[in-house]
Chimera marker file (.cmm) of the C-alpha trace (Angstrom):
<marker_set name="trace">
<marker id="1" x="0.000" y="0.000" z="0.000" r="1" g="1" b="0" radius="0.5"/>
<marker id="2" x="1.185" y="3.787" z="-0.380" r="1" g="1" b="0" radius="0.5"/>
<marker id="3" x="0.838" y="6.589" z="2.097" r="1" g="1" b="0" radius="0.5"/>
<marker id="4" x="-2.726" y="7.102" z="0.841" r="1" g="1" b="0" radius="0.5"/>
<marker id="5" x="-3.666" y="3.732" z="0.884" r="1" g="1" b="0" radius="0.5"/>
<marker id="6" x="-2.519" y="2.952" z="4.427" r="1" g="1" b="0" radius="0.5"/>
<marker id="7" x="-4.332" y="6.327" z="5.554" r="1" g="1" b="0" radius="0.5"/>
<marker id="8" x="-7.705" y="5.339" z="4.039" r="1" g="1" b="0" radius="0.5"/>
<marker id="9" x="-7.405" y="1.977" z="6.053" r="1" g="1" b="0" radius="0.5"/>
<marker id="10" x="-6.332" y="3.716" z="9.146" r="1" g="1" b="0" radius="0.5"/>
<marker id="11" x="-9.722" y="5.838" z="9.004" r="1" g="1" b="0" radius="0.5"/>
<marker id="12" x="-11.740" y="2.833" z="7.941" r="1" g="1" b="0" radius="0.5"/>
<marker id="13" x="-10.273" y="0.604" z="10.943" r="1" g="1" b="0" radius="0.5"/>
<marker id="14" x="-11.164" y="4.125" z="12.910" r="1" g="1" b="0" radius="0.5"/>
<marker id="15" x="-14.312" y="4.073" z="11.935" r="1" g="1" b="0" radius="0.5"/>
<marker id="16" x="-15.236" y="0.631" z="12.254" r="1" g="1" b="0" radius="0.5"/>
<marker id="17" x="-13.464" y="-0.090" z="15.563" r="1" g="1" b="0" radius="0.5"/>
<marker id="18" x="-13.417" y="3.284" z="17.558" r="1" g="1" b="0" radius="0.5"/>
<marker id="19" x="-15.674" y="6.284" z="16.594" r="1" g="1" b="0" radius="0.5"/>
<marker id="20" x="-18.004" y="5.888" z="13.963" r="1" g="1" b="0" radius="0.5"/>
<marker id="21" x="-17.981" y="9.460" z="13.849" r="1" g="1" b="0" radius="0.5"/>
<marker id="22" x="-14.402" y="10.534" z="13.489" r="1" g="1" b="0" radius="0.5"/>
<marker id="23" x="-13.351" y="13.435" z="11.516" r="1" g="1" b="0" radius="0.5"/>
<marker id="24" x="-9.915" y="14.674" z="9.943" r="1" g="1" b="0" radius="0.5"/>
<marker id="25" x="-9.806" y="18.182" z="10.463" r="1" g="1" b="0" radius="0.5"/>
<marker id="26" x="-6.603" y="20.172" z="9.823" r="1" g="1" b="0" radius="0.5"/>
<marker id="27" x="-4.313" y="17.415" z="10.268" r="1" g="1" b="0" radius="0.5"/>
<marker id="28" x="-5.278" y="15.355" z="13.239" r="1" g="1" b="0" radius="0.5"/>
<marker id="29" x="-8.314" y="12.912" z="13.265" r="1" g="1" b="0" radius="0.5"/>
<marker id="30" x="-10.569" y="14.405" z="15.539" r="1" g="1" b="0" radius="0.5"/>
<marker id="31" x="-12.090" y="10.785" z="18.475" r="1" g="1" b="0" radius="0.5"/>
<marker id="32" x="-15.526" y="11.330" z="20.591" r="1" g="1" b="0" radius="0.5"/>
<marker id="33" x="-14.732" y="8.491" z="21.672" r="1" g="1" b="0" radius="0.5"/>
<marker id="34" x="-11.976" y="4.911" z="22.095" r="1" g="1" b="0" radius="0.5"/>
<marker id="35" x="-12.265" y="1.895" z="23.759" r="1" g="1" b="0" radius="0.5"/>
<marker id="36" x="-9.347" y="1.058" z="25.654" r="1" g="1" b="0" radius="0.5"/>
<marker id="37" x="-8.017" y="-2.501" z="26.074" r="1" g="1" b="0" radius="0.5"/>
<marker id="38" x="-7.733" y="-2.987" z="29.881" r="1" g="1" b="0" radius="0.5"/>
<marker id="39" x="-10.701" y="-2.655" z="32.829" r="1" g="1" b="0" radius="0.5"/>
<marker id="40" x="-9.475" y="0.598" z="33.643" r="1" g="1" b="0" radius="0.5"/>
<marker id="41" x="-11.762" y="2.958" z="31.594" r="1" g="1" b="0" radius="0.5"/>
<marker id="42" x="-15.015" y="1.576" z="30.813" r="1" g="1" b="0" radius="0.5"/>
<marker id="43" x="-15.872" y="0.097" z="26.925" r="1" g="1" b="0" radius="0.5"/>
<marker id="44" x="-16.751" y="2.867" z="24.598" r="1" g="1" b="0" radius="0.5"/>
<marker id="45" x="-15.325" y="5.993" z="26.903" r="1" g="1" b="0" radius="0.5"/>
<marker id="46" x="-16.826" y="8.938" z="25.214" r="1" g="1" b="0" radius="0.5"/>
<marker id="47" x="-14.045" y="11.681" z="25.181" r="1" g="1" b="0" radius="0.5"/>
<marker id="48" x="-14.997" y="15.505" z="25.831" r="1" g="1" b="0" radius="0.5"/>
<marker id="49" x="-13.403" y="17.330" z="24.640" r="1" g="1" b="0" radius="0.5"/>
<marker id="50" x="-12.705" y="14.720" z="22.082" r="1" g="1" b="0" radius="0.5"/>
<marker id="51" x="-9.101" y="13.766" z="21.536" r="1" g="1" b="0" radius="0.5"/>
<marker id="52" x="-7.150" y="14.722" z="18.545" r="1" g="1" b="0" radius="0.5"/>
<marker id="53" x="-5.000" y="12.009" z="16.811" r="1" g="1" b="0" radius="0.5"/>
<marker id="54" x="-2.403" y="14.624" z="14.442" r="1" g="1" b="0" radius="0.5"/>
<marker id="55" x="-0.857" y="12.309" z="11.918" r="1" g="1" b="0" radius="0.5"/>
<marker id="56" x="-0.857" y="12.734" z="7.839" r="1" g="1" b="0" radius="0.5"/>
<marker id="57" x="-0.241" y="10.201" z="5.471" r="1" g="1" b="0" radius="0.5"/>
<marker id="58" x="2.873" y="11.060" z="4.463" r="1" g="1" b="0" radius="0.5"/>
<marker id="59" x="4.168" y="10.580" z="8.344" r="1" g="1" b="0" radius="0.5"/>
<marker id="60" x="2.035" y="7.269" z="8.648" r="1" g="1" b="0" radius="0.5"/>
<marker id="61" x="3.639" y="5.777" z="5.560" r="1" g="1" b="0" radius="0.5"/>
<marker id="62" x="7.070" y="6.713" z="7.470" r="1" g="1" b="0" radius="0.5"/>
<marker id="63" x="6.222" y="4.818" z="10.610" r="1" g="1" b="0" radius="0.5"/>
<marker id="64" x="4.543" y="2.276" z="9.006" r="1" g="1" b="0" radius="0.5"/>
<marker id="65" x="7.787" y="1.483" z="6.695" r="1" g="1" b="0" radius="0.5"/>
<marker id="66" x="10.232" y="1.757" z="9.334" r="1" g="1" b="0" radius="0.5"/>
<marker id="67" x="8.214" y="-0.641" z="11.854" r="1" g="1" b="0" radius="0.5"/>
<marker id="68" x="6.927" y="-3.251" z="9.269" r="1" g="1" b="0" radius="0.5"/>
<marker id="69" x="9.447" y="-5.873" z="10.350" r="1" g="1" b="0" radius="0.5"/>
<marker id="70" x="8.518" y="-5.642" z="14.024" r="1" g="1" b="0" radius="0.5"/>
<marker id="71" x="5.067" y="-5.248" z="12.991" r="1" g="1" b="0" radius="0.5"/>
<marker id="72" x="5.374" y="-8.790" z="11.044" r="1" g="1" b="0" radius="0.5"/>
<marker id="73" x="7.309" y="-10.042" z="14.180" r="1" g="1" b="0" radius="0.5"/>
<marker id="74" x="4.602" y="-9.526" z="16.495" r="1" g="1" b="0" radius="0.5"/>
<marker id="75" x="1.068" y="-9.636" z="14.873" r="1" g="1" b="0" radius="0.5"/>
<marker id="76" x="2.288" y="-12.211" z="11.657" r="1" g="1" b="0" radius="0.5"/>
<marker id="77" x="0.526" y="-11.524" z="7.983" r="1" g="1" b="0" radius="0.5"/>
<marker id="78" x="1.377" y="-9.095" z="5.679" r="1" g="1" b="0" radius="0.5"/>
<marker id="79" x="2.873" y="-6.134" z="6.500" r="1" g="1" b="0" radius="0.5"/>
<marker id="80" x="0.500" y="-3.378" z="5.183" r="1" g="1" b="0" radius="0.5"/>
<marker id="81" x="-2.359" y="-5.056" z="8.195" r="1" g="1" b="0" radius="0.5"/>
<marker id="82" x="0.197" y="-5.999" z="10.580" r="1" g="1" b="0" radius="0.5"/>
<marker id="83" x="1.831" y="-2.255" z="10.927" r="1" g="1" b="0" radius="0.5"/>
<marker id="84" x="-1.758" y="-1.031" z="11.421" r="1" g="1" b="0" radius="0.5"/>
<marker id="85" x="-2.369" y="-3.523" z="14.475" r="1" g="1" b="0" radius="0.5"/>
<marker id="86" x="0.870" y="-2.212" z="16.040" r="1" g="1" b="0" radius="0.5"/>
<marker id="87" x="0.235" y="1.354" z="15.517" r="1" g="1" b="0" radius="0.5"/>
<marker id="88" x="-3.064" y="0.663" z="16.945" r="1" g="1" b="0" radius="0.5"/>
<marker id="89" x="-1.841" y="-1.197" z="20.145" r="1" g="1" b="0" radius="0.5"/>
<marker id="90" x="0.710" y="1.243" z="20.398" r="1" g="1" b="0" radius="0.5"/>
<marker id="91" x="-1.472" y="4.282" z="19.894" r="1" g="1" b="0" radius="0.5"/>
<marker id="92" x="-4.147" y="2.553" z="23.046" r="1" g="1" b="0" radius="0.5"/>
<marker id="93" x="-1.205" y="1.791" z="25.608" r="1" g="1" b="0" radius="0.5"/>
<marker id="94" x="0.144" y="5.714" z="25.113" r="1" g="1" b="0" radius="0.5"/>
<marker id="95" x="-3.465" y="6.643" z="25.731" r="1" g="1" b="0" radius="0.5"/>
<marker id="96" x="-4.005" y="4.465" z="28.429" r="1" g="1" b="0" radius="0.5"/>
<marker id="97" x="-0.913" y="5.517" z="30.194" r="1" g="1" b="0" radius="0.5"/>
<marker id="98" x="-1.658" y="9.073" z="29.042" r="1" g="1" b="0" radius="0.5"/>
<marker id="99" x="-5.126" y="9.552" z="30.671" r="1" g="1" b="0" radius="0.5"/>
<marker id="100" x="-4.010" y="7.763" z="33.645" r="1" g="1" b="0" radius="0.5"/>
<marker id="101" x="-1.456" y="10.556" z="34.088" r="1" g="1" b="0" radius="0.5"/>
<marker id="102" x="-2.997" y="13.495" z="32.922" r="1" g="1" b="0" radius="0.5"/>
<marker id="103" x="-6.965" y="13.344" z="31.423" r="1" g="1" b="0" radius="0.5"/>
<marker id="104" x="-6.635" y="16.606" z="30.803" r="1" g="1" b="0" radius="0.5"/>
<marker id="105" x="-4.040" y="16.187" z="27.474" r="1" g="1" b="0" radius="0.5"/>
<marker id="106" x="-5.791" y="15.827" z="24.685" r="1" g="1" b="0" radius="0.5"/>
<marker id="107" x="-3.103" y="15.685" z="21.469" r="1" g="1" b="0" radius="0.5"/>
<marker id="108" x="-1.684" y="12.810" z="20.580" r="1" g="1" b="0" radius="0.5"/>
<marker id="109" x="1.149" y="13.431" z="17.861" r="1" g="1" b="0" radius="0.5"/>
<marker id="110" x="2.577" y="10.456" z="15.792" r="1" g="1" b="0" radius="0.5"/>
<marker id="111" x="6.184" y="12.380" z="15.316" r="1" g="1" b="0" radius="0.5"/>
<marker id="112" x="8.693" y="12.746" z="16.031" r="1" g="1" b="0" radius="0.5"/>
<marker id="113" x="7.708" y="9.539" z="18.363" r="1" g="1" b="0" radius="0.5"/>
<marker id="114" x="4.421" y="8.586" z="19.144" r="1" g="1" b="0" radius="0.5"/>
<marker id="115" x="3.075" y="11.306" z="22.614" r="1" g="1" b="0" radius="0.5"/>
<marker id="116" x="0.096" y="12.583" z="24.427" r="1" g="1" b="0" radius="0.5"/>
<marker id="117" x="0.454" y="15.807" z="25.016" r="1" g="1" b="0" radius="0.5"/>
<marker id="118" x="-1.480" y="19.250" z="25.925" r="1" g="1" b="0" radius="0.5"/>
<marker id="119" x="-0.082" y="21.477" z="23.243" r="1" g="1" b="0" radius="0.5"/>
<marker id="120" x="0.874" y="19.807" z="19.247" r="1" g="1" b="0" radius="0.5"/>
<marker id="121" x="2.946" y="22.625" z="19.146" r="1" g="1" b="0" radius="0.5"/>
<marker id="122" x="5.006" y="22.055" z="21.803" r="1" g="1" b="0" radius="0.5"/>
<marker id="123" x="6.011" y="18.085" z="21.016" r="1" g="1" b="0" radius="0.5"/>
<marker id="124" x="8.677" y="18.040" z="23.938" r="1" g="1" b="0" radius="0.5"/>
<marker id="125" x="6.218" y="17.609" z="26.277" r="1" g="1" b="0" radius="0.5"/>
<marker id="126" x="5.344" y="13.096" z="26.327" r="1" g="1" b="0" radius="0.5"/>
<marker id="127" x="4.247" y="10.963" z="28.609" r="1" g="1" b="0" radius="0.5"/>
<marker id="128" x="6.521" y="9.089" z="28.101" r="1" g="1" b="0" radius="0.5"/>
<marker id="129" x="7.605" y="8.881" z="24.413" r="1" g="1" b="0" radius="0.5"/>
<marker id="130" x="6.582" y="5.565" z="22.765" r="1" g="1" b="0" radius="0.5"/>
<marker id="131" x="9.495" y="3.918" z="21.502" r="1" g="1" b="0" radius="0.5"/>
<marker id="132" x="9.134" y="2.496" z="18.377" r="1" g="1" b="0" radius="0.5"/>
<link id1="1" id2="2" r="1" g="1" b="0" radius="0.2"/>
<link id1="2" id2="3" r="1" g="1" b="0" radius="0.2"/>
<link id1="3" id2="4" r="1" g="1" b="0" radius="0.2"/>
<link id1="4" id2="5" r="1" g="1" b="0" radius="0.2"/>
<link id1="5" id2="6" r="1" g="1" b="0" radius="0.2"/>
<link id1="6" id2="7" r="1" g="1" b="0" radius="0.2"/>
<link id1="7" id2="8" r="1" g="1" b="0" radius="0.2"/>
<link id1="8" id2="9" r="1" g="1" b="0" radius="0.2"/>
<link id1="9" id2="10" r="1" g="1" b="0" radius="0.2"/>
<link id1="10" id2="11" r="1" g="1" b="0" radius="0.2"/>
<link id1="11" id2="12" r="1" g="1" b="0" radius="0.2"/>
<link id1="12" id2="13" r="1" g="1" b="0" radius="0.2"/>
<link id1="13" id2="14" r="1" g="1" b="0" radius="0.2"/>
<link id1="14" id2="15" r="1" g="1" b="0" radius="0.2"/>
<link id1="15" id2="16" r="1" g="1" b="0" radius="0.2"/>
<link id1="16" id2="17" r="1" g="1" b="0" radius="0.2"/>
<link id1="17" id2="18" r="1" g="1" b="0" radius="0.2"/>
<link id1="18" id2="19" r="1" g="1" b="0" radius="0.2"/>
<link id1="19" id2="20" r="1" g="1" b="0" radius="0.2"/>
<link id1="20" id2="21" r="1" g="1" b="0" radius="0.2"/>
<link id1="21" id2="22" r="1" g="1" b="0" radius="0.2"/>
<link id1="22" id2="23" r="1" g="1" b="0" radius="0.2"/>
<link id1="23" id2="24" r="1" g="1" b="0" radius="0.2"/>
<link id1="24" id2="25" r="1" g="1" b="0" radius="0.2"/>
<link id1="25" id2="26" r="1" g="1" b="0" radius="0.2"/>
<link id1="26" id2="27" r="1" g="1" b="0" radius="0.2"/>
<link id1="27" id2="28" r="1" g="1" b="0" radius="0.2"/>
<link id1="28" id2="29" r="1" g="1" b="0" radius="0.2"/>
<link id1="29" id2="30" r="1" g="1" b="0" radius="0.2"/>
<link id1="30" id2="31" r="1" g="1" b="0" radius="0.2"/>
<link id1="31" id2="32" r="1" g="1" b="0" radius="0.2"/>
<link id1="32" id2="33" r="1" g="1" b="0" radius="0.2"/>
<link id1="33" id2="34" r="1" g="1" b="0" radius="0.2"/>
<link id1="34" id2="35" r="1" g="1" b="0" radius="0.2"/>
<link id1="35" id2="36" r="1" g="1" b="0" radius="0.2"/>
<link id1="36" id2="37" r="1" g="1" b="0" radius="0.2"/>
<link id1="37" id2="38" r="1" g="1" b="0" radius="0.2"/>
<link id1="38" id2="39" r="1" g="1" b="0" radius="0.2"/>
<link id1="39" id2="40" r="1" g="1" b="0" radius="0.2"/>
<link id1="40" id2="41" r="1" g="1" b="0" radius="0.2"/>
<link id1="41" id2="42" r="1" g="1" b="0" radius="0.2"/>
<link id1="42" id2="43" r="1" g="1" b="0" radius="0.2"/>
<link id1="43" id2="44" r="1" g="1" b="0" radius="0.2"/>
<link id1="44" id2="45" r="1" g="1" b="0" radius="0.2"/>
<link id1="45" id2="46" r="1" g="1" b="0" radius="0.2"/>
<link id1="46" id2="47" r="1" g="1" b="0" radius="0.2"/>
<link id1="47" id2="48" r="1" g="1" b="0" radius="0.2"/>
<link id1="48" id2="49" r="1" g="1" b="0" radius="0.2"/>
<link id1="49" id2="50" r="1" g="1" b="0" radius="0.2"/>
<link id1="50" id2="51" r="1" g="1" b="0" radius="0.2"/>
<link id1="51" id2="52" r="1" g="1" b="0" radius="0.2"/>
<link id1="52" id2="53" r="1" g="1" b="0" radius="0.2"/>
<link id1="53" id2="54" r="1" g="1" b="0" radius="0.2"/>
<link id1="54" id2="55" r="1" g="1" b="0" radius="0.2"/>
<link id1="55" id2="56" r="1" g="1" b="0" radius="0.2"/>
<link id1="56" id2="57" r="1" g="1" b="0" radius="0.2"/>
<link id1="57" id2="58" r="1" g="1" b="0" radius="0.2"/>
<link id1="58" id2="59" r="1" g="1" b="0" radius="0.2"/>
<link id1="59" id2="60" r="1" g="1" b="0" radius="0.2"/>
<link id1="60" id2="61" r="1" g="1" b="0" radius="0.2"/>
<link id1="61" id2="62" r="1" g="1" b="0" radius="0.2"/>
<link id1="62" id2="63" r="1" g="1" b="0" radius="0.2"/>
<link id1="63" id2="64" r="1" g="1" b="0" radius="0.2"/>
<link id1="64" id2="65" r="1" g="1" b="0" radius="0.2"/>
<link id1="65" id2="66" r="1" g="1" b="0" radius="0.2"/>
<link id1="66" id2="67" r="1" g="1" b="0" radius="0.2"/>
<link id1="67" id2="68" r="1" g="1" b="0" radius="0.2"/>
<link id1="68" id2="69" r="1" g="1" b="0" radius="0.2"/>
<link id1="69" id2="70" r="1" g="1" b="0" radius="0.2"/>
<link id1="70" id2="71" r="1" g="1" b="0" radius="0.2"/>
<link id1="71" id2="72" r="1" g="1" b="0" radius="0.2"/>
<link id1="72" id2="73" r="1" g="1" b="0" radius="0.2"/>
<link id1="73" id2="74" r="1" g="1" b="0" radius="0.2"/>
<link id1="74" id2="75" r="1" g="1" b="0" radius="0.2"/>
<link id1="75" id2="76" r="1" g="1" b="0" radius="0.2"/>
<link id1="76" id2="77" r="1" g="1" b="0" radius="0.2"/>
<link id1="77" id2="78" r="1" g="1" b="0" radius="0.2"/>
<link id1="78" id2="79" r="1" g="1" b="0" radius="0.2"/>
<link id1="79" id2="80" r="1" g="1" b="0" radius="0.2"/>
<link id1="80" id2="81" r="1" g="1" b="0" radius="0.2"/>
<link id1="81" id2="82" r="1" g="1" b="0" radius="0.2"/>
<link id1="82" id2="83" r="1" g="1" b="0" radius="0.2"/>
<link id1="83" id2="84" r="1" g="1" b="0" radius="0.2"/>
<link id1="84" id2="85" r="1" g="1" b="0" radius="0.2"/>
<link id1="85" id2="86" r="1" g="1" b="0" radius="0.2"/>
<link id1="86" id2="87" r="1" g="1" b="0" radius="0.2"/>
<link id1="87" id2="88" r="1" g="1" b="0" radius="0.2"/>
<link id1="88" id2="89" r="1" g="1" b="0" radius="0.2"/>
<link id1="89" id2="90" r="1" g="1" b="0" radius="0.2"/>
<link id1="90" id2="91" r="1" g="1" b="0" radius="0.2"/>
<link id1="91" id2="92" r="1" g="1" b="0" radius="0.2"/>
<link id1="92" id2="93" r="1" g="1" b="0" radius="0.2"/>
<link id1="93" id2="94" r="1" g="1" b="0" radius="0.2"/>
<link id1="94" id2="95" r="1" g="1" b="0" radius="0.2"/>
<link id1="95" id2="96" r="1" g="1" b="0" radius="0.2"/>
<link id1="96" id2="97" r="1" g="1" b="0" radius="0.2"/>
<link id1="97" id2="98" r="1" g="1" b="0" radius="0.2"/>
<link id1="98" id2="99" r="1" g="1" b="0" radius="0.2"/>
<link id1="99" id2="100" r="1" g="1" b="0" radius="0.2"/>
<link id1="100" id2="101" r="1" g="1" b="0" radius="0.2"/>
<link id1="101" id2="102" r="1" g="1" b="0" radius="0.2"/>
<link id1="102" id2="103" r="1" g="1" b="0" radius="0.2"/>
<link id1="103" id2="104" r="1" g="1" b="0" radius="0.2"/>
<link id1="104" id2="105" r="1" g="1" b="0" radius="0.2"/>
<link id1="105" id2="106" r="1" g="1" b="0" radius="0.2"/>
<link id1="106" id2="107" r="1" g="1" b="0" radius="0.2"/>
<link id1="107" id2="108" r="1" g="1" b="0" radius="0.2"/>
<link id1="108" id2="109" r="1" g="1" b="0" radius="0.2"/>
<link id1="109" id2="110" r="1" g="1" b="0" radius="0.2"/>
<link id1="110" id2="111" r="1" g="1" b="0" radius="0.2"/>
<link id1="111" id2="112" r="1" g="1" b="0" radius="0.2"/>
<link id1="112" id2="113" r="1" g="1" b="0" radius="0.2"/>
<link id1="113" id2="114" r="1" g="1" b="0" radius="0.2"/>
<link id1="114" id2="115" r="1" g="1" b="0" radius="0.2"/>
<link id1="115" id2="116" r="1" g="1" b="0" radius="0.2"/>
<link id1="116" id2="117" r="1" g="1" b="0" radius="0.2"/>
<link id1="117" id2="118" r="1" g="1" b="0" radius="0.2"/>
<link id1="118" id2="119" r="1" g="1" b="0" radius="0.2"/>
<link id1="119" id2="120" r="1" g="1" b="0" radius="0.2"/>
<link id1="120" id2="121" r="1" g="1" b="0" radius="0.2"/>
<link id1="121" id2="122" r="1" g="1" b="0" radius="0.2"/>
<link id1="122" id2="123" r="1" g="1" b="0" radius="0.2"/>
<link id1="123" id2="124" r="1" g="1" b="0" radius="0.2"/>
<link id1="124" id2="125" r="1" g="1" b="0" radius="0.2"/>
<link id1="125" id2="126" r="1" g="1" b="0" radius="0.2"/>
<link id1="126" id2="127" r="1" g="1" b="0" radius="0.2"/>
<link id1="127" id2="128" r="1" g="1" b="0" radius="0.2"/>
<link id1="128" id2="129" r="1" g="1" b="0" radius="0.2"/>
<link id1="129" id2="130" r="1" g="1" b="0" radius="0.2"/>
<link id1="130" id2="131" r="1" g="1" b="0" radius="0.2"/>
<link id1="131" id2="132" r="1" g="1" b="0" radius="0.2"/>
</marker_set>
């Protein structure tokens, strides 16, 4: 898949798994709501103000292509579906850890390493950075 491509799946998987209603507005896909893995926020927590995931397709393709082989490592399949799962899990623990810490934040940037923070502008700000 391209940069395109993998974006257009990103939203679908968004869509279908997360918040039917998600937006992309300026940048940053705008979540009502996201249903975290563990016990520790209840299924379907509806965010307000809603969270704002700022990735383009040009930076997913990036962090898609440079995690593909761990991606393939841990989820198996092709690489194009198994760097979305790991974005994905990825993307939940950082919120998980991130709301735990501070509900308040709600930015999550994809560069230059995957962070919830208060203010996209000011990206030195994680909890913790995500290591790829």
């Amino acid at each position: 898949m391209d940069d395109e491509e993998l974006f257009a799946e990103l939203t679908r998987r968004l869509r279908e798994h997360v918040d039917p209603d998600v937006r992309y507005v300026e940048g940053a896909f705008v979540l009502h709501r996201w249903d975290f893995a563990t016990d520790q926020f209840p299924d379907g927590t509806v965010l307000d103000p809603p969270l704002r995931f700022h990735v383009t397709p040009r930076q997913l393709g990036a962090v898609c292509r440079d995690t593909a082989s761990d991606a393939v490592s841990a989820f198996g399949g092709q690489a194009e579906q198994a760097v979305l799962n790991l974005l994905l899990a990825h993307l939940d623990e950082t919120l998980e850890v991130g709301f735990d810490r501070a509900p308040g934040r709600r930015h999550v940037l994809i560069e230059p390493y995957l962070a919830f923070v208060d203010d996209p502008a000011v990206p030195d700000q994680p909890l913790p950075p995500f290591a790829w």
